[in-house]
Structures are given as structure tokens and as C-alpha cells.
C-alpha positions in Angstrom: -89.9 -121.6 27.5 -90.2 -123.4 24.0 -86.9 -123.5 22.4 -88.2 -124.4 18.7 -85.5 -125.0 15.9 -87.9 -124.7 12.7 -86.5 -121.2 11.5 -82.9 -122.0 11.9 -83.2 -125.2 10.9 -85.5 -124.7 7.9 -82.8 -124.0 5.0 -80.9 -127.5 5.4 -81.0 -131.1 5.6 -78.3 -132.1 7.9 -74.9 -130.8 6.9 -76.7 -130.0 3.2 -77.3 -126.3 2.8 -80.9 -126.3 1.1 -82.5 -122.7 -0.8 -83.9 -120.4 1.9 -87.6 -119.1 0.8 -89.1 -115.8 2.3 -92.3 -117.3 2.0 -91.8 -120.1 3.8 -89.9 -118.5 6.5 -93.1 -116.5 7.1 -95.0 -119.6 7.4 -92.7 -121.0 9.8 -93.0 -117.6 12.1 -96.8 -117.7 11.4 -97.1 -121.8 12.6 -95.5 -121.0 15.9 -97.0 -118.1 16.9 -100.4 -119.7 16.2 -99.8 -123.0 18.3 -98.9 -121.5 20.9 -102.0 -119.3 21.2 -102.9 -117.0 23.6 -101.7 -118.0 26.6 -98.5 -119.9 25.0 -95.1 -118.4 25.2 -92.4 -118.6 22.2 -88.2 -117.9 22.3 -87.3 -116.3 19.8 -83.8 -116.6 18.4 -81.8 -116.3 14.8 -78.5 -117.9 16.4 -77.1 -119.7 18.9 -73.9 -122.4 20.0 -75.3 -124.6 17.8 -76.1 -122.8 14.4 -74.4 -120.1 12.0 -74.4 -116.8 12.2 -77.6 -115.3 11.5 -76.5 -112.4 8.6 -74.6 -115.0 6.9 -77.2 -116.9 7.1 -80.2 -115.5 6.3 -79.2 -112.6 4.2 -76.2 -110.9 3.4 -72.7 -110.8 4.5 -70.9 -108.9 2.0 -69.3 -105.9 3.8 -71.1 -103.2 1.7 -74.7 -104.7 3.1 -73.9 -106.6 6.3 -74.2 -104.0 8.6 -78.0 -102.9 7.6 -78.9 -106.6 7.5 -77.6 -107.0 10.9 -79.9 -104.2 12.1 -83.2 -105.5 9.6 -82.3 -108.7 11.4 -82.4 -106.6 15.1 -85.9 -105.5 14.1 -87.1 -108.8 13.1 -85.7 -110.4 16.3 -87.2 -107.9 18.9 -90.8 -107.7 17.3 -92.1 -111.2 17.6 -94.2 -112.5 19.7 -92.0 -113.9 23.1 -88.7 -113.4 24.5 -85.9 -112.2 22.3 -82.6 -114.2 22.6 -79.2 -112.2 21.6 -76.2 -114.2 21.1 -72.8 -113.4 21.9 -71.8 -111.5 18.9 -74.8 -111.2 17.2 -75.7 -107.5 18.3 -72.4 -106.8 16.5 -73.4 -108.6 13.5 -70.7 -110.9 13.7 -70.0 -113.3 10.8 -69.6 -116.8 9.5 -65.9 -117.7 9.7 -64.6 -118.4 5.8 -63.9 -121.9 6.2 -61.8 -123.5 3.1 -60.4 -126.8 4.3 -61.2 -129.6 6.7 -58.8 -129.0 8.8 -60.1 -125.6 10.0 -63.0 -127.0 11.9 -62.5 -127.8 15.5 -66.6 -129.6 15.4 -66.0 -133.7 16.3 -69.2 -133.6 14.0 -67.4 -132.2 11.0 -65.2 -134.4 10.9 -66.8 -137.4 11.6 -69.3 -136.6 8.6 -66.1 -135.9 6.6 -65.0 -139.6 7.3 -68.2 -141.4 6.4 -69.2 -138.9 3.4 -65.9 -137.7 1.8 -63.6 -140.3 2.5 -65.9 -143.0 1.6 -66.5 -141.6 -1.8 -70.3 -140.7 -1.2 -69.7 -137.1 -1.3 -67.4 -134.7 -3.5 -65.2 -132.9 -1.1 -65.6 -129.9 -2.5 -69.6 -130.2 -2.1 -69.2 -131.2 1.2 -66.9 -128.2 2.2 -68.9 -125.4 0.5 -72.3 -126.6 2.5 -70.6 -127.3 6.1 -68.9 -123.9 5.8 -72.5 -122.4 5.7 -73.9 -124.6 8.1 -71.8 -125.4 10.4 -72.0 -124.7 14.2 -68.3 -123.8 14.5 -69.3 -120.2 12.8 -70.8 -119.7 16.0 -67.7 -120.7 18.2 -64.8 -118.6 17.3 -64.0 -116.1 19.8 -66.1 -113.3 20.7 -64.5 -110.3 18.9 -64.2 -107.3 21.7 -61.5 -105.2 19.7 -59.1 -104.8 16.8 -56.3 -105.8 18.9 -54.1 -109.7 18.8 -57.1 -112.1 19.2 -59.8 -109.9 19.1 -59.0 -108.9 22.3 -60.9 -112.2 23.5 -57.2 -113.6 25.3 -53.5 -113.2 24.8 -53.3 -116.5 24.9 -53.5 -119.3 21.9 -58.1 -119.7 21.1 -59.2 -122.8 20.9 -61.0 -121.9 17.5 -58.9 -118.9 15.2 -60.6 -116.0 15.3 -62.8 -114.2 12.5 -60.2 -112.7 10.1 -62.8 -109.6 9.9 -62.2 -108.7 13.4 -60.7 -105.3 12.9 -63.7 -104.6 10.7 -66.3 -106.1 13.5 -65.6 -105.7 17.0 -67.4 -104.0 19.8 -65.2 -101.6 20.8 -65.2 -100.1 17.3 -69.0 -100.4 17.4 -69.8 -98.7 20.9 -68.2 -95.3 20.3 -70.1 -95.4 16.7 -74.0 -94.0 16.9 -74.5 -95.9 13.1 -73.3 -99.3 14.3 -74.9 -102.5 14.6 -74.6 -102.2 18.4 -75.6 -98.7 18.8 -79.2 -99.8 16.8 -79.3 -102.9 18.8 -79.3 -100.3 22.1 -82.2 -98.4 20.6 -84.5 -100.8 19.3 -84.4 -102.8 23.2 -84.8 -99.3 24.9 -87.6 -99.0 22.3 -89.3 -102.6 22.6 -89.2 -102.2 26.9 -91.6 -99.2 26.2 -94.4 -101.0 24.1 -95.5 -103.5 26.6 -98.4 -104.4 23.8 -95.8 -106.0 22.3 -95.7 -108.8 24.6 -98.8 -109.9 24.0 -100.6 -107.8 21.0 -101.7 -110.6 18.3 -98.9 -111.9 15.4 -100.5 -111.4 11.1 -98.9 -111.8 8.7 -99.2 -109.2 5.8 -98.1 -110.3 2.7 -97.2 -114.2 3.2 -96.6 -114.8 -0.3 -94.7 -112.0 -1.2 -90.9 -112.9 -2.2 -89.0 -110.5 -0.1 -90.7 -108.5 1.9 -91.4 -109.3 5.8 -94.4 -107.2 6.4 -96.7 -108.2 9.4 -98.4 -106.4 11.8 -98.2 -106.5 15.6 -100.9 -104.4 17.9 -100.9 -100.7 16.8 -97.9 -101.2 14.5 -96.6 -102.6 11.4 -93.4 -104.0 10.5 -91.9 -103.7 7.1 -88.8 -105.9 6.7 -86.9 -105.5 3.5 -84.8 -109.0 2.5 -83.0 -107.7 -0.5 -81.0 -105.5 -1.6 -83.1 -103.7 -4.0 -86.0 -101.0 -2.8 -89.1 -101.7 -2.2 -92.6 -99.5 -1.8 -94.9 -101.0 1.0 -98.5 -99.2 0.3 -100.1 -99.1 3.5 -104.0 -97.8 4.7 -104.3 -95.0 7.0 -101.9 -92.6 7.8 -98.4 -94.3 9.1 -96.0 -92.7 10.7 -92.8 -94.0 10.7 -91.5 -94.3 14.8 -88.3 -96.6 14.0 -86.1 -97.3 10.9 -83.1 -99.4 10.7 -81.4 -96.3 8.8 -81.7 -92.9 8.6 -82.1 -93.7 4.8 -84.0 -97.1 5.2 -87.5 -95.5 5.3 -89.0 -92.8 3.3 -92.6 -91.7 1.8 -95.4 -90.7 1.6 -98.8 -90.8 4.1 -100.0 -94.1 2.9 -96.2 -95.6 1.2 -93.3 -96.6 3.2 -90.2 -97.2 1.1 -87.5 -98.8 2.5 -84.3 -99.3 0.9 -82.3 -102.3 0.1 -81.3 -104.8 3.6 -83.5 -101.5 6.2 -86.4 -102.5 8.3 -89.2 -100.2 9.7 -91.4 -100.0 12.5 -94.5 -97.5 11.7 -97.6 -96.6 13.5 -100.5 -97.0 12.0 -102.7 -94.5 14.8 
């Protein structure tokens, strides 16, 4: 399969951490699924060894919000064109690690940037520090966090990378006793996607390209309404949509013809 960087890659220039627009996002989505046509076949992925973590980087990490971004990233994920690829940690919503000093990255890259930007005097340290904490590809290295317990419950030995300090907040033992986590909605929406086989090859439009942040495209028989900020937002839609999947219990509402769907939610709604 393609493996296509564009969307990850699209916010920076190098180790330089560059403004993320919705818009051009979309386009990005839009570009790919139209090369490759009918009979081409995207991946589709929002992390992986090499790039941060996906909520802190294209939304919201802040523990009051992370949680429903992770899931309205889930939805995003699992209804484009292609084959969805989940990495370790991300159906827990795990986090970029808070990086404050050089000497917390493990990433031979890190520091040989550090050497020929910083140490040269081409680059403020503290400039340099505040972008490669967001962009770095150590975020997606530190140990996998299984449980609340010493390390995460990844070894009892010493990790070769010090693990997320949120662990006991974000771990998947925590998460797969709780029906409202990021893993329990992660569950769902795949036992939901293996039953809409239109998915696989239903045609990709985008909606409302231009619209700030909002991620509304259709896909076949349904619509997906994305919502990329934390305040609410009211989708007008034709027909008579019923709502068959929602991020939260509180992330959709409405009326026939509205779908409303509160700050960080996604929702999938049929439009037959």
C-alpha cells in the first residue's frame, strides 16, 4: 500500500512546528483520495514511530478535552477511504511526552540538530526546544502505557525512554473496564466500520472544504461531521439524518435536518 506522509507532515518544516489549517488539511485528504482513483488504494494513519502523537498534535491535549478528541480523531481515522492504521497507544489516546530540556530526548536526530542549530548560535534554544517537543518522533517512543503501576506496567526493568508522567491517567487497563473510554469507543467504531463494507470503496467529498473547523464529508449513504474545536457547532444537513454513531453520548443532538455536535465529538449520520 501507499504510505503517504502529507497529513502528518503538513504542519512543519523540519524540526519547525508550522500553524495547522483545517482547510488545508481537508485538501490534503481530498488530493489523495483523488489520485489514487478508483482502483487505487490509500493507508491511512494520524501516527506512527516516526511522528507525534496524534491528539497532541492535531487538536487538543488538555486533560478536560483529550479524551473526546481522541475519539473525533477514531472517527476521522476509520472513515476514510483505505486501510486504517492504529498505533500502539493511540486507541488509548496516548500523549506527547512534556519535553523541557535537551537532555530528555533519546532521538540521535535531536540532538544532532541541537549541535548545528543551538550550539552554533543559529537558533534560540528556547525556540528550538518548544518546536522539537511538538514535533518530535520520541513522543511516539516512550513506553506503551498498559497500567498505573511502576513503568506503566510496560517492564520492571529501567525503559530506554522515561515513560509518560500521565500514565496513571492513560493506561489501558484503566480504559478497558471503562464503557466511556477512548478504548471502549475505539472497539465500537471497528465493530461498526467491518459492517459497512460500502465504506471500502463508496466515493470520498468533501462538504464544506473551506470551512474553519468543521470536517464534514460524505462517504456512500453517510455523512461525517467532525467537530475540531472546542466550541459547538450546528451542521444543517438535507433530508432526514439520523444519527447511527456519535463520539459521545452528548456529542450529537438535533433536529431532522441539524446535527449539533459539541465541542472535540464527531458523528456518523445516515442520510437514508
Amino acid at each position: 500500500m501507499v504510505l503517504n506522509f502529507d497529513v502528518v507532515r503538513l504542519d512543519r518544516d523540519g524540526w519547525r512546528k508550522l500553524p495547522l489549517s483545517l482547510p488545508a488539511l481537508k485538501k490534503v485528504y481530498a488530493r489523495l483520495n483523488a489520485e489514487v482513483g478508483p482502483f487505487g488504494w490509500n493507508s491511512v494513519f494520524q501516527e506512527n514511530h516516526d511522528n507525534p502523537r496524534a491528539v497532541s498534535h492535531f487538536g487538543d491535549d488538555d486533560p478536560l478535552w483529550r479524551d473526546r478528541f481522541g475519539k473525533a480523531l477514531a472517527v476521522l481515522l476509520l472513515t476514510q477511504p483505505g486501510t486504517p492504521l492504529i498505533y500502539q497507544g493511540e486507541e488509548i489516546g496516548m500523549t506527547n511526552y512534556p519535553f523541557r530540556e535537551i537532555g530528555e530526548f533519546n532521538d540521535v536526530e535531536v540532538h544532532g540538530q541541537w549541535k548545528n542549530d543551538v550550539e552554533t548560535g543559529k537558533v534560540p534554544a528556547a525556540t528550538y526546544l518548544r518546536d522539537i517537543a511538538q514535533t518530535s518522533r520520541d513522543n511516539a517512543r516512550t513506553p506503551m502505557q498498559w497500567s498505573s503501576q511502576s513503568n506503566a506496567g510496560f517492564t520492571r526493568g529501567r525503559p530506554w525512554m522515561p515513560v509518560n508522567p500521565n500514565f496513571t491517567a492513560i493506561n489501558a487497563a484503566t480504559q478497558t473496564s471503562k464503557d466511556s473510554s477512548v478504548l471502549a469507543f475505539y472497539r465500537r467504531l471497528i465493530r461498526w466500520r467491518s459492517h459497512q463494507p460500502d465504506l471500502a470503496v463508496s466515493s470520498y467529498v468533501d462538504l464544506l472544504p473551506d470551512h474553519p473547523t468543521l470536517f464534514l464529508y460524505r462517504r456512500g449513504s453517510v455523512v461525517v461531521a467532525i467537530n475540531l474545536s472546542r466550541q459547538v457547532q450546528q451542521v444543517p444537513l438535507t433530508g432526514n439524518p439520523t444519527i447511527v454513531l456519535a463520539s459521545d453520548d452528548d456529542g450529537a443532538a438535533g433536529q431532522p435536518g441539524n446535527l449539533i455536535p459539541s465541542g472535540w465529538t464527531a458523528a456518523v449520520v445516515s442520510l437514508s
